[in-house]
C-alpha positions as CSV (number, residue, x, y, z in Angstrom):
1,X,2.4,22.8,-107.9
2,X,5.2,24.9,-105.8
3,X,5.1,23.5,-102.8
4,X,7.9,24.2,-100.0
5,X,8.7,22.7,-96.6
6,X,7.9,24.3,-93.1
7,X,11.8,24.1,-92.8
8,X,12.4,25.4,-96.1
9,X,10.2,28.4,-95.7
10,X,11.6,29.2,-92.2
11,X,14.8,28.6,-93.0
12,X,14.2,31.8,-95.7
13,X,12.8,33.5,-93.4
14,X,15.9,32.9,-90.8
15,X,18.6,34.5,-93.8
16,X,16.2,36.7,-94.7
17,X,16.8,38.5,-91.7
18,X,20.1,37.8,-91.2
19,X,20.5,39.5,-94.4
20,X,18.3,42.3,-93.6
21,X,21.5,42.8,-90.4
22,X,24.4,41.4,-92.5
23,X,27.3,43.5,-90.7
24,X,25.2,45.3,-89.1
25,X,24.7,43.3,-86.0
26,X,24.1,39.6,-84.4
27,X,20.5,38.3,-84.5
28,X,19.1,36.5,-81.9
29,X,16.9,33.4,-82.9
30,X,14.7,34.6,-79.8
31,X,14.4,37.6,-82.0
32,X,13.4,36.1,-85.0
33,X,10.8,33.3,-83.2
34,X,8.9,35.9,-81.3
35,X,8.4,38.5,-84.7
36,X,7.5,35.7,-86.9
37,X,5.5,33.2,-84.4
38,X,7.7,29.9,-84.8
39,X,9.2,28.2,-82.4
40,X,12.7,28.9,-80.9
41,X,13.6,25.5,-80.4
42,X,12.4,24.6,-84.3
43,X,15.1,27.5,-85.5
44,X,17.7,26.5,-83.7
45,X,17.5,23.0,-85.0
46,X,17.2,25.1,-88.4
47,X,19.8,27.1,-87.6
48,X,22.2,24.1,-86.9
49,X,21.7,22.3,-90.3
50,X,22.6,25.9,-91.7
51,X,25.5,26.1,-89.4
52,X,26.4,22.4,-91.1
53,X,26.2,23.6,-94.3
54,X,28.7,26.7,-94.1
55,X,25.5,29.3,-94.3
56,X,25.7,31.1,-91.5
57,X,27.8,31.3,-87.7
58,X,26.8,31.6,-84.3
59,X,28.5,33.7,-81.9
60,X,27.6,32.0,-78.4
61,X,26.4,33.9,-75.1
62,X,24.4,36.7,-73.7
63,X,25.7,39.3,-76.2
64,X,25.3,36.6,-78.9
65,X,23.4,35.6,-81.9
66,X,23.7,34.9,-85.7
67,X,25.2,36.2,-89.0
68,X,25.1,35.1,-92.3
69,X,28.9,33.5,-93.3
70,X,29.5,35.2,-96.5
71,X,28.0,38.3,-98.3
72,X,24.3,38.4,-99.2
73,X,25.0,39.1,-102.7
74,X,26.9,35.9,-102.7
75,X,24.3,33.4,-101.5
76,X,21.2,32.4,-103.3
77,X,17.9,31.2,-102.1
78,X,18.8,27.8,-104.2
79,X,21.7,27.3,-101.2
80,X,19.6,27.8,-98.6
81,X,16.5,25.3,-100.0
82,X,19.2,22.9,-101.2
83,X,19.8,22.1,-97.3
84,X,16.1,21.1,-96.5
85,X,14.9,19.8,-100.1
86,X,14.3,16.3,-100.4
87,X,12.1,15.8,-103.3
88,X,11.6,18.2,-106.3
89,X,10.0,21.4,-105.9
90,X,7.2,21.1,-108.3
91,X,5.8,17.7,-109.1
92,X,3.2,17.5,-111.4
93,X,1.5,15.0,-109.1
94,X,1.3,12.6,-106.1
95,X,3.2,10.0,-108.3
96,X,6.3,12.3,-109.0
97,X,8.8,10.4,-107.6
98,X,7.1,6.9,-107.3
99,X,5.7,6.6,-111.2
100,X,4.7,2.3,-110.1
101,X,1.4,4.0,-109.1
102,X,0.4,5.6,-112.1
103,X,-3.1,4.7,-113.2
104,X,-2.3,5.6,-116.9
105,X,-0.9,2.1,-118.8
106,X,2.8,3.4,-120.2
107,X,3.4,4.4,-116.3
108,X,4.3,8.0,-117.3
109,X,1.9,11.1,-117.9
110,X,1.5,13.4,-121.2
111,X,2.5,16.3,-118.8
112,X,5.5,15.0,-117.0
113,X,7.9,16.5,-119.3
114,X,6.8,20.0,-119.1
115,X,6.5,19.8,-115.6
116,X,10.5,18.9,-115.5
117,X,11.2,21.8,-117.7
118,X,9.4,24.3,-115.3
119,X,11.1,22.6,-112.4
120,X,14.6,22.8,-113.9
121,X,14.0,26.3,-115.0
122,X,12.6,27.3,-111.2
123,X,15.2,25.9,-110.0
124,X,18.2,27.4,-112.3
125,X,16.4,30.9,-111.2
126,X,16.5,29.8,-107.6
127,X,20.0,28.5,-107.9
128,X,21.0,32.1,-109.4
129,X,18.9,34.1,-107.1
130,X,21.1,35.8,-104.1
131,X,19.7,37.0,-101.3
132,X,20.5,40.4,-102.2
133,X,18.2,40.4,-104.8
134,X,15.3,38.4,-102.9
135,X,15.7,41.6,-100.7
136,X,15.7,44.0,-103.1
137,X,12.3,41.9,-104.6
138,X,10.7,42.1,-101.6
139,X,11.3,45.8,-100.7
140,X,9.5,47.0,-104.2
């Protein structure tokens, strides 16, 4: 199953609209928080970690607010998950990472092996998604 973080999914949200504005203008994170419901404090330690990761900048002060780093057609949503992600994206079950637990007897499942190959081919299409064309995906 496809299962993404709170922070993962915000943090698509955050560059989606940064995107949306890319040269355009700054984006305040009050902006964001208050048409999407989340909480300003949660973005901004969201917005940090992106910051770390050479995402996006801040500009600091009234007139302030954020901007991608680099051209959307240059980042890809695999980037972006890459800085929250922590375990694979789809596991095939609870024992995923942990296969000790397994009830079957050879510790390993007849289905794990497709499961990788969906989960590496999701994840090459993430990896080689840009934003660009998440927009564009979107907007049909």
């Amino acid at each position: 199953m496809i299962r993404f973080s709170r922070d993962e999914d915000y943090s698509i949200i955050l560059i989606n609209e940064l995107a949306k504005h890319y040269n355009k203008r700054l984006v305040p994170l009050s902006e964001v928080a208050k048409d999407y419901v989340i909480s300003l404090y949660y973005l901004r330690n969201l917005a940090n970690r992106l910051i770390h990761a050479g995402i996006i900048k801040a500009v600091e002060g009234k007139k302030g607010g954020y901007f991608l780093q680099k051209d959307p057609k240059k980042i890809t949503i695999g980037e972006v998950l890459q800085v929250f992600s922590r375990e694979p994206i789809t596991a095939c079950c609870s024992n995923w990472n942990d296969r000790s637990n397994c009830q079957r007897n050879d510790n390993y499942c007849d289905t794990i092996t497709e499961w990788r190959k969906i989960n590496e081919r999701f994840i090459q299409k993430l990896s080689s998604l840009s934003l660009e064309e998440f927009l564009r995906h979107h907007s049909h």
